[in-house]
N, C-alpha and C positions, 0 to 999 in steps of 0.2 A: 532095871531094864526099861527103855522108854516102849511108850503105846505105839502098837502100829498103826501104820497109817492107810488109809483106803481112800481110791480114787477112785467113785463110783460114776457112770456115764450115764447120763440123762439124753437118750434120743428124743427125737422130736419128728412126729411121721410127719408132719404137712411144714409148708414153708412159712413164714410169719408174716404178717400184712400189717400196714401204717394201721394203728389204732386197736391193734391185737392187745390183750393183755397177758403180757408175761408171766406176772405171778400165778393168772390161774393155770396157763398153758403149763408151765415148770411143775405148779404141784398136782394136777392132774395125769402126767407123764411119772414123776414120782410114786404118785398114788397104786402103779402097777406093780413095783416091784419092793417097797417100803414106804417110808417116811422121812422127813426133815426130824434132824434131835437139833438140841440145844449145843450148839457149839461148834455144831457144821462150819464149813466154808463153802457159800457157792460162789463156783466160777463161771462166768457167762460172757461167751463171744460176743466181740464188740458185733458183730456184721446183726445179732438179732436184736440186739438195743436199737440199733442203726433204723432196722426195718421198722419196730413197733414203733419210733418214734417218727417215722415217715423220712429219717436222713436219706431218700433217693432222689437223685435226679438226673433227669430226663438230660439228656448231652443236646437232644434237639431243640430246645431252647438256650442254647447256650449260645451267645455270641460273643468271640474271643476278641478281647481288644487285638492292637497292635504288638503290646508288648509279649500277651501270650502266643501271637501268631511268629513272632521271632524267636520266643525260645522254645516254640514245639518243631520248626525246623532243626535249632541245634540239637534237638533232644530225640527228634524224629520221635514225636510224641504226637496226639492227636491237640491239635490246638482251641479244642471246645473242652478236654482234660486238664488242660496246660491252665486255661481263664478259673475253670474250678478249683485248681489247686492256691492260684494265686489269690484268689476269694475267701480258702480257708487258712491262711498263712499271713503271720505277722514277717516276715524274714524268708528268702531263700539265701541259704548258707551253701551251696555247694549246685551246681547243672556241670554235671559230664558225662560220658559213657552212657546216655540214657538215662541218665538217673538225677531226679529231683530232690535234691535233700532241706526241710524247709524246718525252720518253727513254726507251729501250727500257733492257731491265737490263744490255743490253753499253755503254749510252754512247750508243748511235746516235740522233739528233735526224729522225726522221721523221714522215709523217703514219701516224696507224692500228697506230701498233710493227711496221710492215713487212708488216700481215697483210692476204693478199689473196685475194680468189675467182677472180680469172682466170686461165683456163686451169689451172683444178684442175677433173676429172670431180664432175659435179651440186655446181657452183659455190654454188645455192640452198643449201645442204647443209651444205657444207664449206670449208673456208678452211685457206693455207698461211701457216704462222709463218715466222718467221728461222728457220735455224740455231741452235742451244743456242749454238754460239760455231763463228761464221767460219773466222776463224783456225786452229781446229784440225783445221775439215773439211778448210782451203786445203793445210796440211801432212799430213795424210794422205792428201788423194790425190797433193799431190805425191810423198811418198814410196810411194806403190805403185804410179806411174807409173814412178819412177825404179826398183823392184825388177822391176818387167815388162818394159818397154821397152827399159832403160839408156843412161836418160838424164837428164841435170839441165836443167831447166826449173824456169819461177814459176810459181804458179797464184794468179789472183786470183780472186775470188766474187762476182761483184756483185748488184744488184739499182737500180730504177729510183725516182727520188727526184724531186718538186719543189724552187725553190731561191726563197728571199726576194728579193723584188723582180724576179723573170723569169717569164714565163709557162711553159707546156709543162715535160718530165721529162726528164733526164737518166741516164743508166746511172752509176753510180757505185760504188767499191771498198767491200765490208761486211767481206771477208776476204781473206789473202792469205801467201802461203808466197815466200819464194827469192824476195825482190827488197824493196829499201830502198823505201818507198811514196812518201818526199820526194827531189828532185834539189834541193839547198841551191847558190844561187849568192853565197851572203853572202862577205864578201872578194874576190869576182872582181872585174875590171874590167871596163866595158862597152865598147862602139866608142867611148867619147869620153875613155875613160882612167878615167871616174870608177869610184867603188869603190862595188861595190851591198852595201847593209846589209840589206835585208827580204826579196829575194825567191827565196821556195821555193817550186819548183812539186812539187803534188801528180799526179806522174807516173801512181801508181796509176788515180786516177780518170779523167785524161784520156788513159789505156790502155782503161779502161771503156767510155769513152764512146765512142772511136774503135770499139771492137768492135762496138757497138751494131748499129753503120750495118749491119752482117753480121747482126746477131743475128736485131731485129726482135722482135716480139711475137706473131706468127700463123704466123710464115713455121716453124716448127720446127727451129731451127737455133738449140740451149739454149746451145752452146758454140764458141767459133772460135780459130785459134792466131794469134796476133801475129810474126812473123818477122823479122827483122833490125832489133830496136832492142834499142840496147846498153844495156841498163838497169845498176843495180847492183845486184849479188846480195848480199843479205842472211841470214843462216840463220836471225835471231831475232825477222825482222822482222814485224808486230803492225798491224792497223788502228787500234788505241788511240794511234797516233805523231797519225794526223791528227783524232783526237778533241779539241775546242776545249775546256776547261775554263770552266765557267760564269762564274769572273771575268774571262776573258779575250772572252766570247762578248757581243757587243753585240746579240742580238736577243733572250737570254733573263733 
């Protein structure tokens, strides 16, 4: 019989400020209702990476070139958003219906380059980017979780994505430390004997997205621990593993 699994929710009463430290906020909020074990998984909203790392800025210092002032009329988008998203993006792949769908400069295929006003103070104002790079906020606060606490855990980063041909958004892995992001079943055999050749599941994200149901978007509750699923622990492991290469991507 496999171990169950626990999604426990880590609220956070106050909001996070540029230069706030995470690990002590996370394990102090912890600290109320138990502790970090060894083998946890934390998951942690991109928007408060965002914030401790100061990813906010001000729209009123933005001055939209030309080109962002052209397609925030097509997009009927504000054109001081329109200059930041083209700031954060290697590629815009898609403007219709409102919607911006870009590669951001780490690879990531979302709409907007991840940039959002919600639940960032005078939202009118301000807007949160990605992370400079996931990956290395996921291992840094792993590693000063593990210098504090003493203990080894994963930590993923996520943030919330639409998906081609599905309505509604999904929580998804942007970052991620101590733990392999694919569980590869290629070689195994299945209950009928036969031998499966393609299919890897993207553990990372549907870690994500399970956390989600805990997360929520109003409820304030930015980060939750995952408990008894055996994942594999990886030291070197990269969100770039589940990034699709454009010859291989059939929708770009």
């Amino acid at each position: 019989m496999r171990e169950k699994i626990e999604i426990i929710p880590i609220p956070l009463e106050r909001d996070i400020k540029a230069g706030d430290r995470l690990d002590q906020i996370i394990l102090e909020s912890i600290s109320k209702f138990g502790k970090l074990l060894n083998g946890d998984i934390l998951v942690v909203a991109q928007k408060i990476v965002s914030k401790a790392e100061g990813r906010i800025v001000s729209l009123n210092n933005i001055k939209p070139s030309s080109k962002a002032t052209k397609l925030a009329e097509q997009t009927n988008k504000d054109p001081r958003l329109i200059e930041v998203i083209l700031n954060e993006s290697n590629h815009i792949l898609r403007s219709e219906q409102g919607v911006v769908i870009v590669e951001t400069k780490n690879g990531i295929v979302c709409a907007n380059a991840g940039i959002d006003q919600s639940n960032v103070e005078n939202g009118d104002c301000y807007a949160s980017l990605l992370p400079e790079d996931s990956d290395s906020s996921a291992r840094s606060l792993r590693h000063s979780l593990k210098c504090l606490a003493g203990v080894d855990i994963a930590v993923i980063i996520t943030d919330t994505f639409g998906r081609p041909f599905r309505e509604g958004q999904v929580n998804m892995a942007i970052g991620l430390a101590g733990i392999s992001p694919v569980k590869s079943y290629v070689g195994k055999f299945d209950i009928y004997g036969k031998r499966l050749r393609v299919t890897e599941i993207a553990v990372v994200d549907e870690i994500a997205s399970a956390a989600e149901l805990q997360m929520g978007k109003i409820e304030r509750v930015p980060a939750v621990i995952v408990r008894g699923y055996d994942y594999e622990g990886k030291e070197d492991s990269s969100i770039s593993t589940l990034l699709r290469t454009r010859e291989r991507d059939l929708f770009r």
